[in-house]
C-alpha positions, 0 to 999 in steps of 0.5 A: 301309037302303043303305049304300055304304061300311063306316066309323065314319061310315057306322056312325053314320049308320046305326046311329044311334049316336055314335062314342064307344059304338061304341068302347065296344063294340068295346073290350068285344068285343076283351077278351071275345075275348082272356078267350075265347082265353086257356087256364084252368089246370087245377084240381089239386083237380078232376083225382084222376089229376093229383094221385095220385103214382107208385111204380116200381123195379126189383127185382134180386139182389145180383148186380144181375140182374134178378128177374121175377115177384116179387110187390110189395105197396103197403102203407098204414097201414089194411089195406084200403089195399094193392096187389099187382104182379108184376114184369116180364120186366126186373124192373120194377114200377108203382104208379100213383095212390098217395095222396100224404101216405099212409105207405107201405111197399113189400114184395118177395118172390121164390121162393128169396129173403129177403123184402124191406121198404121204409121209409116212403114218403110222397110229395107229389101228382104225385110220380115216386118211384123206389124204390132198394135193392130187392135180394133176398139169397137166404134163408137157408134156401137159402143154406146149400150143402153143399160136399163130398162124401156119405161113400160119395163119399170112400171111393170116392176114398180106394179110388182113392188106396189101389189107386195104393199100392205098395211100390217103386212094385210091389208092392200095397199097397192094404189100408193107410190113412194118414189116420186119419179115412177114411170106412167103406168100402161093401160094394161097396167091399169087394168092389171092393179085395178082387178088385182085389187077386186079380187083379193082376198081381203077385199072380199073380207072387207065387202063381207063387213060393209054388207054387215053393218048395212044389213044390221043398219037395214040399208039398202032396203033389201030387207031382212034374213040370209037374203037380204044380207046376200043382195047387200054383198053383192051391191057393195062388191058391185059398187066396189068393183064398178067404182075402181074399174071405172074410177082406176082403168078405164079413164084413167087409160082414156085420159091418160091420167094416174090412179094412184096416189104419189105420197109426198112425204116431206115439207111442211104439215100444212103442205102434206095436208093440201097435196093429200085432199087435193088428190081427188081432184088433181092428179099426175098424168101419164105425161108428168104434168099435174092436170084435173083428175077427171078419172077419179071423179069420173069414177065416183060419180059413174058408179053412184049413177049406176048403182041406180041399176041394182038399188031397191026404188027406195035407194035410187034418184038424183039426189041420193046419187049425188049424195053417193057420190060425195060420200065416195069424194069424202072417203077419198080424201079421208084416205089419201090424208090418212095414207100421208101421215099414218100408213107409210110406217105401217105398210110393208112390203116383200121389197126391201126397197119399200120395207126400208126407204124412209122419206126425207125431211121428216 
């Protein structure tokens, strides 16, 4: 069939239909158009990505640094239901797909940090949770620093402030110590103070005036002139340098006994005074304890015996080394009595710490 024109009459006139079912069908062809067109909203309940929920956070110290390559562990109430993430370089972490109205904790641990726990997290499906206060103190067993110094460490300081002490700020004064509590020397500590003090300059002045006086009191008998007073140099020097060697290192280390003199400084006169004159025969071991100061007499005596070596035939024997010997005991207690009660306020220091602590009680 021909038809010219496209319009409701010649829809009619061809199709043979009235105008009224071609408006009928029109109008249901728009609507299934428009029913077509329209989107259909997405079934929450046919979708389980849209409906899981999610976890993140960012864990940091209580510095607010971030921590990375923490573990993170998504915990539910069954214990097959848990997850583990690492941490990011920036400290972050995820958990996708959580299960919303599941209580959950969120546990955090770090090497060197105290593990961290979470409340309860209960989320609702599609819910973005953001996980606050995940900060990790450092653990206690790590906390814990010990600030200070190793024992050996304070003696080695205590050396250094002692070979600053001098009377008049001259003369050494460095075998005395004014804190009652100073650490146990090392043996090579020992060794250290003993040959500080042999070859300090006024050590050598004061050899020069001993070997003066003997050589004008014409002892040793090494006899007279240049040659005499240099034998008397070297045997004072000598005996000065066998006597603290032995006396201040030697057994001092073998026994483990103090060489120095711990200067009292409070209690009565009568008290200072026995504390003093006791020193060479007691002294304070390595360990604390008051014991019988072998080393100091030891000392003595070993280098009045040896002396016997380089003493003219005059000056040798039993009796004068045991008369020797007493000679060095007695000046040992004459110094250690003068040190109690005059050198204190005329010893001074390049620490502040000795230049200006005063001894209580006085």
């Amino acid at each position: 069939m021909l038809c010219g024109r496209v319009n409701l009459w010649a829809v009619h006139r061809c199709a043979g239909l009235s105008v009224r079912s071609i408006r009928i069908r029109l109008l249901t062809l728009v609507a299934v158009a428009l029913l077509t067109a329209v989107p259909v909203p997405a079934q929450n309940a046919g979708t389980p990505g849209a409906q899981g929920a999610k976890i993140v956070g960012t864990v940091t110290d209580v510095n607010d640094n971030t921590v990375p390559g923490a573990t993170v562990l998504l915990q539910g109430p069954v214990p097959n239901d848990r997850r583990t993430v690492t941490t990011s370089n920036n400290g972050a972490f995820e958990f996708h797909d959580v299960k919303p109205g599941v209580p959950y904790h969120v546990s955090i641990t770090a090497k060197g940090f105290a593990q961290w726990t979470s409340p309860v997290v209960t989320l609702t499906p599609g819910e973005y949770k953001i996980l606050p206060g995940s900060k990790l103190r450092i653990a206690q067993a790590q906390s814990t620093i010990t600030v200070g110094l190793s024992s050996a460490e304070v003696a080695t300081e205590e050396v250094k402030i002692a070979e600053s002490q001098r009377v008049f700020g001259i003369i050494p004064n460095f075998y005395v110590v004014y804190d009652k509590n100073a650490a146990p020397l090392t043996p090579k500590l020992k060794f250290r103070l003993a040959l500080r003090v042999s070859y300090d300059p006024v050590t050598f002045a004061g050899i020069a005036i001993l070997a003066a006086a003997d050589h004008a009191g014409d002892k040793p008998n090494y006899g007279q002139g240049a040659q005499g007073y240099a034998k008397r140099f070297g045997a004072t020097a000598l005996d000065g340098f066998t006597n603290i060697m032995i006396g201040g290192a030697i057994l001092p280390s073998l026994l483990h006994q103090d060489p120095r003199y711990f200067y009292q400084g409070t209690g009565t006169a009568k008290s200072r005074t026995l504390h003093a004159l006791s020193y060479p025969f007691a002294c304070k071991g390595d360990n604390g304890k008051r014991q019988p100061n072998y080393s100091s007499l030891g000392g003595d005596l070993a280098a009045a015996a040896l002396a016997n070596a380089y003493y003219p035939p005059s000056d040798r024997g039993v009796g004068i080394t045991f008369q020797n010997f007493a000679i060095s005991t007695g000046s040992r207690m004459a110094a250690t009595l003068v040190q109690e009660f005059v050198l204190r306020k005329l010893t001074k220091s390049k620490n502040p710490k000795v230049a200006t602590a005063q001894p209580s009680g006085r």
